[in-house]
C-alpha positions as CSV (number, residue, x, y, z in Angstrom):
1,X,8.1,-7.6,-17.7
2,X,5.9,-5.6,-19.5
3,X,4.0,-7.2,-22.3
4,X,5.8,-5.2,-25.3
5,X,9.0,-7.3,-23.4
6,X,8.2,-10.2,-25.6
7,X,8.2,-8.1,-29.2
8,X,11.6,-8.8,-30.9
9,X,13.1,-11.3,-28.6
10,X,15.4,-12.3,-31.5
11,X,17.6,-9.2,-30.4
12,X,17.9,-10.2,-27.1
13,X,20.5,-13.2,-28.2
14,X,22.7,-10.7,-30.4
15,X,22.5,-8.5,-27.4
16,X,23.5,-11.6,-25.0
17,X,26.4,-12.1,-27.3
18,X,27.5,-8.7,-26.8
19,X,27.6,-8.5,-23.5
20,X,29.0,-12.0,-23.1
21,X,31.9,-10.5,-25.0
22,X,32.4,-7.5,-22.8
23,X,32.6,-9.8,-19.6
24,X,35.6,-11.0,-21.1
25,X,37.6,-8.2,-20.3
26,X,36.5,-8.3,-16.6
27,X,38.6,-11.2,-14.3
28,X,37.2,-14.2,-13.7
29,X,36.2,-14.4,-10.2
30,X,33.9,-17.6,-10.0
31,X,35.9,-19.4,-8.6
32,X,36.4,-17.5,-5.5
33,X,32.6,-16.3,-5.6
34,X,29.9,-17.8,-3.0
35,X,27.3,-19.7,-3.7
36,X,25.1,-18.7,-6.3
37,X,22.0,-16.0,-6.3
38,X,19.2,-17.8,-7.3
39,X,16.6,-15.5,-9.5
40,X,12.7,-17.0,-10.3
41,X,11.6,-15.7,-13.2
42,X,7.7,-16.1,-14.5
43,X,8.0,-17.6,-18.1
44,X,4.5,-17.2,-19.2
45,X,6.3,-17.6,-22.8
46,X,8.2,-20.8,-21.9
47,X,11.8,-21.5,-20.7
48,X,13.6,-20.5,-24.3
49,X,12.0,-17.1,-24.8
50,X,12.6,-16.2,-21.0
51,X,16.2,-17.6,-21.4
52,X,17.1,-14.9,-24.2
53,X,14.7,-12.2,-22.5
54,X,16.2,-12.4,-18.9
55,X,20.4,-13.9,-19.7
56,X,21.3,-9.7,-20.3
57,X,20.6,-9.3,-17.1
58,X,22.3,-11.9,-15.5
59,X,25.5,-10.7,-17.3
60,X,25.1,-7.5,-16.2
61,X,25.1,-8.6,-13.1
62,X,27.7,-11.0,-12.8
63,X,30.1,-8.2,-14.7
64,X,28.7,-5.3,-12.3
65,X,29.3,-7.7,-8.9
66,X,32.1,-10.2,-10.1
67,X,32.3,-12.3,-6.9
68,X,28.9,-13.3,-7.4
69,X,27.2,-15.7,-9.5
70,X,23.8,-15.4,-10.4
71,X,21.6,-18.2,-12.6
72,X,17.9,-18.1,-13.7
73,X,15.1,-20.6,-12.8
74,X,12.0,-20.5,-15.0
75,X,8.6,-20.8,-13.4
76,X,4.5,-20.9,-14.1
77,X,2.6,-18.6,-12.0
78,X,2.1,-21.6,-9.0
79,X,5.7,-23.0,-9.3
80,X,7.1,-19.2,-8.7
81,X,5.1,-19.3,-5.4
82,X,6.2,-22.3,-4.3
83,X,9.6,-21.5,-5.0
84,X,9.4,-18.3,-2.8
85,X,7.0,-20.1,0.1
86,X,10.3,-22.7,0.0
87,X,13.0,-19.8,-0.3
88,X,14.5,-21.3,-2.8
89,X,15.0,-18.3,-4.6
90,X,16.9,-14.6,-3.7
91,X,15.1,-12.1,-6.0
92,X,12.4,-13.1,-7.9
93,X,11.1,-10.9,-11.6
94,X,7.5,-11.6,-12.4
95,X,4.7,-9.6,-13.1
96,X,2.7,-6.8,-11.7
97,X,-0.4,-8.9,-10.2
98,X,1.6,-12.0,-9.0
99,X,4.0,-9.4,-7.1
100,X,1.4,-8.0,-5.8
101,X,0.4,-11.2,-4.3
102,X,4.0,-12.0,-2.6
103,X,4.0,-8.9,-1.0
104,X,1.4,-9.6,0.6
105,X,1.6,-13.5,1.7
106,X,5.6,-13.4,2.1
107,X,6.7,-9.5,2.1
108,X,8.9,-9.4,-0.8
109,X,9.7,-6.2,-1.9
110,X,10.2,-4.2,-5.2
111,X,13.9,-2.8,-5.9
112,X,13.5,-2.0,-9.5
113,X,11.1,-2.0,-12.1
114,X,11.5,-2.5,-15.7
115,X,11.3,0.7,-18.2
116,X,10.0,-0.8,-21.2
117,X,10.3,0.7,-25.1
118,X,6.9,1.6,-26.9
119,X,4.9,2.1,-23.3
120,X,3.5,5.6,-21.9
121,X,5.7,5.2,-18.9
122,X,6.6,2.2,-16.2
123,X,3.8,2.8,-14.0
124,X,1.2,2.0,-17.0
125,X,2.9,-1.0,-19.4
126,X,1.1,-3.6,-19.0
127,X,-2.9,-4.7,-20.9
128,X,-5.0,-7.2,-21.8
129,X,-6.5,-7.8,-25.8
130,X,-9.1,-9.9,-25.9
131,X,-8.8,-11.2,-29.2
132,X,-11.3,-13.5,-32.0
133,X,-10.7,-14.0,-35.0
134,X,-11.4,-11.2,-38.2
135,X,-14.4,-13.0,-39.8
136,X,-16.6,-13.2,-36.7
137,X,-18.8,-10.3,-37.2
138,X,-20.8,-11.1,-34.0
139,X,-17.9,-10.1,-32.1
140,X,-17.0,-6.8,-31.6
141,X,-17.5,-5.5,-28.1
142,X,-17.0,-7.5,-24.3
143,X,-21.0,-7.8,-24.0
144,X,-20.8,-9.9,-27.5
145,X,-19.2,-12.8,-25.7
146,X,-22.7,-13.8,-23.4
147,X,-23.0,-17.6,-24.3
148,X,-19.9,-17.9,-26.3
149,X,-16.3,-20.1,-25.6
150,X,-13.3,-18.3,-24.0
151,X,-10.4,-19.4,-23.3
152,X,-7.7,-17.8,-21.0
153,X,-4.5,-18.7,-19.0
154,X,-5.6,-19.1,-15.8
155,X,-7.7,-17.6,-13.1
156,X,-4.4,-16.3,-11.4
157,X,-2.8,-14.8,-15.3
158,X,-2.4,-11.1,-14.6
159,X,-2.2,-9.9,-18.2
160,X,-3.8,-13.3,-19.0
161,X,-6.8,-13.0,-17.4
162,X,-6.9,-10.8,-14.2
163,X,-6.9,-7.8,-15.9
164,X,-9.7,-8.5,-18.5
165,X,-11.9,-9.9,-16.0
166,X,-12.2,-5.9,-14.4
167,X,-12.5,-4.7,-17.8
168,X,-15.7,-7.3,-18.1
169,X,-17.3,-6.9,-14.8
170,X,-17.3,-3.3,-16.2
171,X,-19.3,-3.6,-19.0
172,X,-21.8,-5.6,-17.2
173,X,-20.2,-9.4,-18.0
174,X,-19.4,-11.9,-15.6
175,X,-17.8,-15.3,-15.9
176,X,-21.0,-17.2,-15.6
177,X,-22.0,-15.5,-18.9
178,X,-19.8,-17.7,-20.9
179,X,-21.0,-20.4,-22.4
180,X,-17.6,-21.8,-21.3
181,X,-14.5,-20.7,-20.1
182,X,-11.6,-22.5,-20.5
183,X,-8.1,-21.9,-18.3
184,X,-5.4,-23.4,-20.7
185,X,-2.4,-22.5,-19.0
186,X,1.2,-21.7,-20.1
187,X,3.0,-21.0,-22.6
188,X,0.1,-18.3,-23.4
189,X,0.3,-18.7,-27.4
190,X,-2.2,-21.6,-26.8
191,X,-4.8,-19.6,-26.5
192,X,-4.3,-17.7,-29.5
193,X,-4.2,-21.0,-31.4
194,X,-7.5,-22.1,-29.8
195,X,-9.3,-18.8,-31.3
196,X,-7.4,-19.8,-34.8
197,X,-8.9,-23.2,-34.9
198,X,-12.3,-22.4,-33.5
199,X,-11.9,-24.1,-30.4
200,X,-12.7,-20.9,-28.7
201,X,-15.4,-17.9,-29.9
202,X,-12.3,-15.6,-27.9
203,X,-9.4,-15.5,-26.0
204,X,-7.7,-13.1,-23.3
205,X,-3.7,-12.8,-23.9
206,X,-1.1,-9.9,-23.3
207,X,-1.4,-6.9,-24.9
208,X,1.7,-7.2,-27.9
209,X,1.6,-10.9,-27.7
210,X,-0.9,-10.8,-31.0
211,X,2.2,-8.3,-32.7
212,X,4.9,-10.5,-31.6
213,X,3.4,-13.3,-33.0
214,X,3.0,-11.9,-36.2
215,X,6.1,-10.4,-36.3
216,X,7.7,-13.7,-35.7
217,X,5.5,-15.1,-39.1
218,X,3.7,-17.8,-36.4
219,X,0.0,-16.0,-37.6
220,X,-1.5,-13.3,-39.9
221,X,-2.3,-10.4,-37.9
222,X,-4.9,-9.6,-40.0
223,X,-6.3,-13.0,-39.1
224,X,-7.4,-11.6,-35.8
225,X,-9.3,-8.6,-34.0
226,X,-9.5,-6.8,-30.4
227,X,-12.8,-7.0,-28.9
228,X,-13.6,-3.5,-27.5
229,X,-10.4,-1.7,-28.7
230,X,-8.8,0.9,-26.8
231,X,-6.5,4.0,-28.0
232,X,-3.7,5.1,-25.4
233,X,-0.9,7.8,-26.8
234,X,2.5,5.9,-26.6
235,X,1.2,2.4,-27.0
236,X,1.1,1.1,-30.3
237,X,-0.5,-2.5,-29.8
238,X,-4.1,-3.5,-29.6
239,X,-6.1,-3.3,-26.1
240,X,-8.9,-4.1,-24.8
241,X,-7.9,-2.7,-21.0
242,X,-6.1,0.0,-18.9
243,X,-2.4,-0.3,-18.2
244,X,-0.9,-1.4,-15.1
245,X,2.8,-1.0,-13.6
246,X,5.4,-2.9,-15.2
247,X,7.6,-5.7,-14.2
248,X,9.6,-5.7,-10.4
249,X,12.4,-7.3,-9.5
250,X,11.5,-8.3,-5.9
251,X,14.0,-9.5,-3.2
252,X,12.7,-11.6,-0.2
253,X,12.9,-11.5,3.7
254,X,16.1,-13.7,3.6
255,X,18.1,-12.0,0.8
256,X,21.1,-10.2,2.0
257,X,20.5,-6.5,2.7
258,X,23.6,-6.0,1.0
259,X,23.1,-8.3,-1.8
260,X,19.9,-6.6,-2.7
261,X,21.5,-2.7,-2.3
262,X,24.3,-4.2,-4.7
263,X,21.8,-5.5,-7.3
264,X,19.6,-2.7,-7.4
265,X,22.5,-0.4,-7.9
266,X,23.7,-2.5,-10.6
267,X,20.2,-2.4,-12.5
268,X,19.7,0.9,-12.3
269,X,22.9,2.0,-13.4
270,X,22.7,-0.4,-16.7
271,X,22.3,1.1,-19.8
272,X,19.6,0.7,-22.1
273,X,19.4,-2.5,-23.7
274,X,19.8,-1.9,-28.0
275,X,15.7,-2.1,-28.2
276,X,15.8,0.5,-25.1
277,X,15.0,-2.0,-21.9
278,X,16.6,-0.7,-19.2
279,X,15.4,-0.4,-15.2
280,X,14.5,2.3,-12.9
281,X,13.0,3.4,-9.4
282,X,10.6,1.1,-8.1
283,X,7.1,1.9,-9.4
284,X,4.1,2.2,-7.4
285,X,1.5,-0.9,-7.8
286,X,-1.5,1.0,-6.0
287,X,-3.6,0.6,-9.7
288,X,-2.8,-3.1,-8.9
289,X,-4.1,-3.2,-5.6
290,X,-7.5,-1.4,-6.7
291,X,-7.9,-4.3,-9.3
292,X,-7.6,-6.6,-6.6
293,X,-9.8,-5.1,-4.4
294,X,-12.5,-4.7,-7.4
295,X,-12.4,-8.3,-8.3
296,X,-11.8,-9.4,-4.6
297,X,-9.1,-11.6,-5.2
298,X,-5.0,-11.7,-4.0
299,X,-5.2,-10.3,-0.4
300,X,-8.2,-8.8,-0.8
301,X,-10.1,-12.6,-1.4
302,X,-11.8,-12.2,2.4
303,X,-13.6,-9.7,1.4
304,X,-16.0,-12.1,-0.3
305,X,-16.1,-14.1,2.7
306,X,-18.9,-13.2,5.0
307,X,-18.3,-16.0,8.0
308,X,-18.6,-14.4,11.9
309,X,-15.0,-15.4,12.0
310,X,-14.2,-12.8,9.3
311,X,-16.3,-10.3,10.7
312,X,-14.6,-10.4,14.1
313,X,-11.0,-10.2,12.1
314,X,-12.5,-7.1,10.0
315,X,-13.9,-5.4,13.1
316,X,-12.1,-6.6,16.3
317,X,-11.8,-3.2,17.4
318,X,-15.4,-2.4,18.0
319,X,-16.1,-5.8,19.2
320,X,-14.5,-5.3,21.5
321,X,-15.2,-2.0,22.4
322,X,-18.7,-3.1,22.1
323,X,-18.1,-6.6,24.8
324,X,-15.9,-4.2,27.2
325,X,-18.9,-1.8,27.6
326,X,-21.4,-4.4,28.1
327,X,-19.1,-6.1,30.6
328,X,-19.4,-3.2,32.4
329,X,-23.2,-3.0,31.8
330,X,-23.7,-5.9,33.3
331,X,-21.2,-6.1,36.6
332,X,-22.8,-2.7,37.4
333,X,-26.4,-4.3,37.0
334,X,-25.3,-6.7,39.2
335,X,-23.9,-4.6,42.1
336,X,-27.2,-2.4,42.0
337,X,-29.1,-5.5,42.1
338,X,-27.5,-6.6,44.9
339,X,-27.7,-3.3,46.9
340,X,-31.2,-3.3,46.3
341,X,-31.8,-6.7,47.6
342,X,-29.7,-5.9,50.8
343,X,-31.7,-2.7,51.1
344,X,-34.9,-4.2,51.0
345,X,-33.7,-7.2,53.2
346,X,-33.3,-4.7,55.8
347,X,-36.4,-2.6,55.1
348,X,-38.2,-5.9,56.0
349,X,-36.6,-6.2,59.1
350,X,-37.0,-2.6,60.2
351,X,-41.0,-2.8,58.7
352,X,-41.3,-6.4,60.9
353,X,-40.0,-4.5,64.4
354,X,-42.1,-1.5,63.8
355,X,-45.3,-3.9,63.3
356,X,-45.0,-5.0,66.7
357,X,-44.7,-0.9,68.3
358,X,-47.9,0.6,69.6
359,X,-50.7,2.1,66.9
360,X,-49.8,5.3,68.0
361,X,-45.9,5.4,66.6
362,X,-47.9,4.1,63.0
363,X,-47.4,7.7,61.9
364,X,-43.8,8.0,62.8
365,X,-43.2,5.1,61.6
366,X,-44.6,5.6,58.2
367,X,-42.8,8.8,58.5
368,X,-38.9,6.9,59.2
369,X,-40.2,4.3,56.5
370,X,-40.6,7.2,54.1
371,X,-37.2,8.4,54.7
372,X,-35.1,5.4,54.3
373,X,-36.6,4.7,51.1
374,X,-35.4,8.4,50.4
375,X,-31.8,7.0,51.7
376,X,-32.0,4.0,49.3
377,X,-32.7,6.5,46.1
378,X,-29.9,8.6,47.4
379,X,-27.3,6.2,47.6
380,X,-28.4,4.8,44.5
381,X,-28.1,8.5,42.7
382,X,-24.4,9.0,44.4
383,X,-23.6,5.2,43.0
384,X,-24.5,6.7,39.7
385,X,-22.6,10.0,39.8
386,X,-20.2,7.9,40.9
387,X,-19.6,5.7,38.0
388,X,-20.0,8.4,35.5
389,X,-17.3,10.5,37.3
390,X,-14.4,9.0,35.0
391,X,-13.7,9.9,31.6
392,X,-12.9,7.1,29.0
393,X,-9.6,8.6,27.7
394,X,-8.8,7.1,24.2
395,X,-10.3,3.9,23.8
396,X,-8.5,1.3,25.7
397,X,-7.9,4.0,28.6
398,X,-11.4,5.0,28.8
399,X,-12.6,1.9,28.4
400,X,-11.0,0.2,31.4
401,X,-11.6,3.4,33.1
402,X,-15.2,3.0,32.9
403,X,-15.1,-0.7,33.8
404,X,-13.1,-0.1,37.0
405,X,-15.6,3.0,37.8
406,X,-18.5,1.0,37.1
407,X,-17.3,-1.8,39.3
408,X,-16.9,0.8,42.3
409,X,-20.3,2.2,41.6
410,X,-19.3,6.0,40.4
411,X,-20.4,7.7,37.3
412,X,-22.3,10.8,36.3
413,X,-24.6,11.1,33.2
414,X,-21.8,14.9,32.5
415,X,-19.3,12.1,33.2
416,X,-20.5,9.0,30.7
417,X,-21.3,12.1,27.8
418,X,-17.8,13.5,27.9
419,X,-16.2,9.8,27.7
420,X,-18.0,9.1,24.6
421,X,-17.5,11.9,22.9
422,X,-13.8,11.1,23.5
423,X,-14.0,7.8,22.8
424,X,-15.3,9.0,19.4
425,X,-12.7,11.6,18.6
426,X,-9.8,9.1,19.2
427,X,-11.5,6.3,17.3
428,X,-12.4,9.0,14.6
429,X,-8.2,10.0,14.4
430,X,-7.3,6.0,14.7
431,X,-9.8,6.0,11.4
432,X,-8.0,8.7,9.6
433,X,-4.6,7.3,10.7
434,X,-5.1,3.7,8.9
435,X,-6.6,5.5,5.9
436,X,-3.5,7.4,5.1
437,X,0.0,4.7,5.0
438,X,-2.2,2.2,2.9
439,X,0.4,2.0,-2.4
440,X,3.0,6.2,0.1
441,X,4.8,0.0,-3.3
442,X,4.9,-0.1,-3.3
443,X,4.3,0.9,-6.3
444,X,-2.1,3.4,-6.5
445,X,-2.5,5.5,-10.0
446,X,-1.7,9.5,-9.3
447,X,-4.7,11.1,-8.5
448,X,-4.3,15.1,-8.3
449,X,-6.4,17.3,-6.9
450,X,-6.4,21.1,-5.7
451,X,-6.2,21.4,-1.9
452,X,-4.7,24.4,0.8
453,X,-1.2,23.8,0.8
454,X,-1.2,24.3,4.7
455,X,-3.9,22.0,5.3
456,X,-1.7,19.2,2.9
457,X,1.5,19.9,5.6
458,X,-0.8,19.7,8.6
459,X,-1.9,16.0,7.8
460,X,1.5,15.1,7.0
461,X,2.8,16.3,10.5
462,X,-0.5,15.3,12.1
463,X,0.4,11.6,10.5
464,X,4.4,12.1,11.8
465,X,3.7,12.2,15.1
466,X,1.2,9.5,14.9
467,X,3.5,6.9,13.2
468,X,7.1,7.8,15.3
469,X,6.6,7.2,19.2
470,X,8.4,10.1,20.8
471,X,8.7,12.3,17.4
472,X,9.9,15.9,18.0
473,X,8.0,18.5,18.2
474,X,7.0,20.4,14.9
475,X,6.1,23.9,14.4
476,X,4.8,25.3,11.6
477,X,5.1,29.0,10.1
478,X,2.5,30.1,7.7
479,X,3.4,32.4,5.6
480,X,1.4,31.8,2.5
481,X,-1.5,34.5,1.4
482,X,-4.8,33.5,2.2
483,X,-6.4,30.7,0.7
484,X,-2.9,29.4,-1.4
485,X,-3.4,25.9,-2.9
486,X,-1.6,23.9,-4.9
487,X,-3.1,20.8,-7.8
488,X,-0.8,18.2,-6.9
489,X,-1.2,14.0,-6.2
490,X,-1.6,14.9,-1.7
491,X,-0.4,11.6,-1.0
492,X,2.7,11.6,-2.9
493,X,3.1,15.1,-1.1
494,X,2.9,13.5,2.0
495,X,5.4,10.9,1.1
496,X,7.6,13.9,0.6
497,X,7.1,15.7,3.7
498,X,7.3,12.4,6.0
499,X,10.3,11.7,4.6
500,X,11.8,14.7,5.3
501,X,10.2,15.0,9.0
502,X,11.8,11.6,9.7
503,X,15.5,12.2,8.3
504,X,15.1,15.6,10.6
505,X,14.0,13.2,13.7
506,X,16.5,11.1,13.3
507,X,19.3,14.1,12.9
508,X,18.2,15.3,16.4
509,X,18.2,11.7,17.8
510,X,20.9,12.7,20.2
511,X,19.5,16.2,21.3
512,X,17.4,16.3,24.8
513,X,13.9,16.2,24.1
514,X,12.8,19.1,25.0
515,X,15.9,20.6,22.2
516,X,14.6,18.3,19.5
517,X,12.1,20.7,17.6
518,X,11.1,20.7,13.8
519,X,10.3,24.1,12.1
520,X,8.5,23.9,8.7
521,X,8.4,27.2,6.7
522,X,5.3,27.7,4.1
523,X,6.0,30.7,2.0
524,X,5.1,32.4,-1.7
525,X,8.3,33.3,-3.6
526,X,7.0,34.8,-7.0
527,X,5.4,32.5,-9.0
528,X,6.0,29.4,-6.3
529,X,5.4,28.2,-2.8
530,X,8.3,27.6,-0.6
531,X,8.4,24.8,2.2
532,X,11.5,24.8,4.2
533,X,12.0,21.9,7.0
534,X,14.3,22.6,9.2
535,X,16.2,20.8,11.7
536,X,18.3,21.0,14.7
537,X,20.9,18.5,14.2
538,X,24.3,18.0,13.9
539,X,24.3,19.0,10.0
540,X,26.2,17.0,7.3
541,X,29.7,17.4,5.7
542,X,30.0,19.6,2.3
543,X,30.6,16.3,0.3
544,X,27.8,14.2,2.0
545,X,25.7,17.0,1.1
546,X,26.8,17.2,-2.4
547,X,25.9,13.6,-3.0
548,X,22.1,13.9,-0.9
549,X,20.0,13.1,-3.7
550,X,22.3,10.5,-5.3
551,X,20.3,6.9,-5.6
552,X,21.8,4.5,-3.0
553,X,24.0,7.3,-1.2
554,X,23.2,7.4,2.5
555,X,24.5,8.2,5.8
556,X,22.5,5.8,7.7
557,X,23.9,2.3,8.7
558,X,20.5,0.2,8.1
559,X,19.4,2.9,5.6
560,X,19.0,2.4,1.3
561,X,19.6,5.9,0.1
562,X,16.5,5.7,-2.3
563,X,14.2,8.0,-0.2
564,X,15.7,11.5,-1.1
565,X,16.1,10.6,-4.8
566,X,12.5,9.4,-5.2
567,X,11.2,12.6,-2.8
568,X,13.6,14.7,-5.5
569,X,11.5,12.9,-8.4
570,X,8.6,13.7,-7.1
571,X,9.1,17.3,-6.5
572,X,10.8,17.7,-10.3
573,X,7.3,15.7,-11.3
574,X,5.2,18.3,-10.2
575,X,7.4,21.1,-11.7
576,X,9.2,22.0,-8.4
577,X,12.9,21.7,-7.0
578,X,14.4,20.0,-3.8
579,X,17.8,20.9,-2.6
580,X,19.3,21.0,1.4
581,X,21.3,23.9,2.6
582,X,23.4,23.9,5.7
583,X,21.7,26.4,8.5
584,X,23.4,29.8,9.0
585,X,24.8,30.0,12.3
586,X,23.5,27.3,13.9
587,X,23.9,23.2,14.0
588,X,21.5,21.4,11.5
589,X,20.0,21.4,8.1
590,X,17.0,22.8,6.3
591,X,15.5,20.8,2.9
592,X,13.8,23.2,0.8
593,X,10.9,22.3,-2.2
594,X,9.0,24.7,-4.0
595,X,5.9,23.8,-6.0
596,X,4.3,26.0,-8.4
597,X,2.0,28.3,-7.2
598,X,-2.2,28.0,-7.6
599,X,-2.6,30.2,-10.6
600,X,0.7,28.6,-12.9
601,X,-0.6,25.2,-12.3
602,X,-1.7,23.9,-15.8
């Protein structure tokens, strides 16, 4: 929930009343329904307000899926986790940062996220004020609070403290600076009470909260000031941060597949709320993630570790690249040692029978000593070539290549260069692989930039057939004039494209390898650029392919039918078009985008 979600809660109850009446036309069905679907909701306003905020959506439920039965249970931040660790919840609707952190310690995962009145848009909803009270004239900025008392929720608080700690460690501040900080916990209107008595010089709350207070008559607004205040078009309250994604509903590893389909369809589809909540596509939380990773918190707390133990976790890969080669070092150190030993054991012998020959074979025999230490050096230089006669193909391959080679005593310096230089190109694609996957969320900020449009579809196909063991073949037709780019966010692009190059894999499942081809098309069509991907498939129906882009409509068994309609949002984002058309005269389908061209971008 975003943090306007708490301004005018007394709605929500005439709104619950409404809706409570509208069920009443629906049949009961409870009493054939299964048991019920447990939702965990993070009341970081207490158990009442969360009551009126989150028992709308419960009724929608219950009236959009009448053989189920869904309650609430109301959480802090440490109870909600337990509650998942235990799976004692199906879905669970908290915010941003504390999502962020089940995702990655239990793999929940976002089916909705909440579209909140008086916010720029979902995926920025959610601030921090860091408030004092009017009459301190010392205050005004972050920096002012070196030496002074703040108070906060707690260190995990998203809006309550997370978020103003990265706005601090901007400006130079860190906690130690405080003369105190104090963690007061939930409900969060203690902390603005502590600033009102002058038990705290500041104190970090939810951007709105200050608002909703004062709306409410529990304080005078005018009471109060944000430290460091920020302007952002479309939000009206005070801030003293960015904005971050808004509340997810999240469903967890043992919720129903079909459950979770059903409930996302029903939140999507309900209307907005009289105040205009409502819910929509699953945001991405990549902004969140960079927080994290700034402040080194969440999953991203080892990186402040420094122990060998997380070293070796960070950098197993070259470790033990690193303990394969000198392995081999050494066992090939050791046969050469011991061929030099048995070569000199019999030098000594042959040196011992020709002391006892006549002086006049000295000179020959200096002469056959000569030569057989000419045969040691040559045997030793063939053992060489030997070992370096293998290349190390990618790096496990070439690696146990050149162990094996080394243990038979073959290798040539042409040999040992060539290896390494492929051991360096695959570890340099494995690089570029993990750096791309890494947000296509859940749910980063956009980030557009001006790149060749070719170059954008060759990573995407590059990172295909990476990702899908056995993926078809894709060619690509270009088209385009000479040096076409487009100003777009690349890795939503590629989101696009690897969507579209995995629904075409999966329509030529069935073909013969060698049948199963992709062609992408890049052209200029006036003022846009055209990319067609085109399949070889068995095609779709005319009403399946009326209803392609529809949310939840899909032709796959295990499938969610959210990737072409998000794809489709994209596209229309950037000020292009998606549609499918059915290939003339032969099997298969080809999805068409356009985007606009370089010199009509604004």
């Amino acid at each position: 929930m975003s943090a306007t979600s708490v301004r005018g809660h007394h709605w929500r109850a005439l709104f619950l009343g409404a809706l409570v009446a509208t069920l009443a036309l629906f049949p009961a069905a409870h009493s054939q329904a299964g048991p019920p679907v447990r939702i965990g909701v993070l009341a970081f306003l207490g158990s009442e307000v969360a009551l009126s905020v989150w028992s709308p959506v419960v009724a929608h439920l219950e009236a959009a899926l009448p053989e189920r039965r869904f309650t609430l249970a109301y959480y802090d931040i440490a109870g909600l986790r337990e509650a998942v660790r235990q799976q004692e919840v199906d879905f669970v609707i908290t915010n941003s940062g504390q999502y962020v952190a089940l995702e990655a310690e239990f793999g929940v995962s976002r089916i909705a996220t909440l579209d909140s009145p008086g916010v720029p848009s979902p995926f920025r909803a959610i601030g921090s004020a860091v408030i004092a009270r009017a009459d301190r004239r010392d205050l005004n900025a972050l920096p002012d609070l070196r030496g002074k008392r703040v108070a906060a929720v707690s260190e995990d608080a998203f809006g309550g403290f997370q978020v103003a700690w990265r706005e601090f460690r901007r400006q130079g501040v860190e906690s130690e600076d405080f003369a105190r900080l104090d963690f007061l916990g939930f409900p969060m209107p203690r902390i603005v009470t502590a600033v009102a008595r002058g038990q705290a010089d500041a104190g970090i709350v939810r951007a709105c909260l200050l608002e909703e207070l004062a709306r409410d008559g529990s304080i005078r607004l005018a009471d109060f000031k944000v430290l460091s205040p920020r302007r952002v078009e479309g939000f009206a309250c005070g801030l003293s941060s960015e904005l971050y994604p808004d509340w997810p509903i999240a469903t967890l590893r043992h919720t129903d597949l079909r459950l979770a389909k059903g409930v996302a369809t029903a939140l999507l589809s309900m209307p907005a709320s009289p105040a205009g909540y409502a819910w929509t596509v699953p945001a991405d939380y990549q902004a969140v993630h960079e927080l994290f990773r700034d402040l080194q918190i969440g999953p991203y707390s080892y990186l402040r570790e420094n122990t060998l133990q997380v070293l070796a976790r960070r950098y197993w890969p070259f470790l033990l690249f690193f303990f394969a080669a000198l392995a081999g070092w050494v066992m090939h150190t050791v046969r050469i040692e011991q061929q030099v030993h048995a070569r000199t054991a019999a030098l000594r012998a042959a040196l011992a029978q020709r002391d006892a020959a006549e002086a006049g074979m000295r000179a020959h025999r200096e002469q056959l000593d000569h030569l057989s230490r000419l045969s040691v050096l040559g045997e030793l230089s063939g053992t060489l070539a030997h070992e370096l006669n293998q290349p190390l193909a990618a790096i496990g391959n070439y690696a146990q290549s050149l162990v094996r080679r080394v243990d038979s005593g073959r290798y040539t310096p042409a040999i040992l260069a060539e290896a390494s230089r492929e051991i360096a190109a695959q570890a340099e694609r494995a690089g570029g692989i993990v750096r791309r996957i890494r947000a296509f969320a859940s749910k980063r900020a956009a980030v557009w930039e001006k790149r060749p449009l070719v170059e954008v579809v060759q990573e995407a196909t590059a990172l295909f057939g990476a990702m899908l063991p056995g993926a078809p073949r894709v060619d690509i037709d270009d088209r385009l004039p000479v040096g076409a780019a487009v100003e777009a966010d690349v890795l939503q692009m590629q989101q696009v494209l690897l969507n579209l190059l995995k629904n075409a894999a999966d329509a030529m499942q069935d073909l013969p390898p060698n049948e199963r081809v992709i062609e992408v098309t890049l052209e200029q069509t006036g003022h846009h650029y055209r990319i067609a991907v085109r399949d070889r498939g068995a095609g779709l129906s005319p009403a399946s392919a009326q209803r392609l882009f529809e949310p939840f409509f899909t032709t796959k068994p295990d499938g969610m039918g959210l990737g072409l309609s998000i794809c489709k949002t994209i596209i229309e984002a950037h000020g292009g078009r998606l549609w499918a058309e059915a290939n003339a005269g032969t099997p298969g389908m080809t999805f068409i985008f356009t985007l606009p061209a370089d010199d009509l971008v604004p």
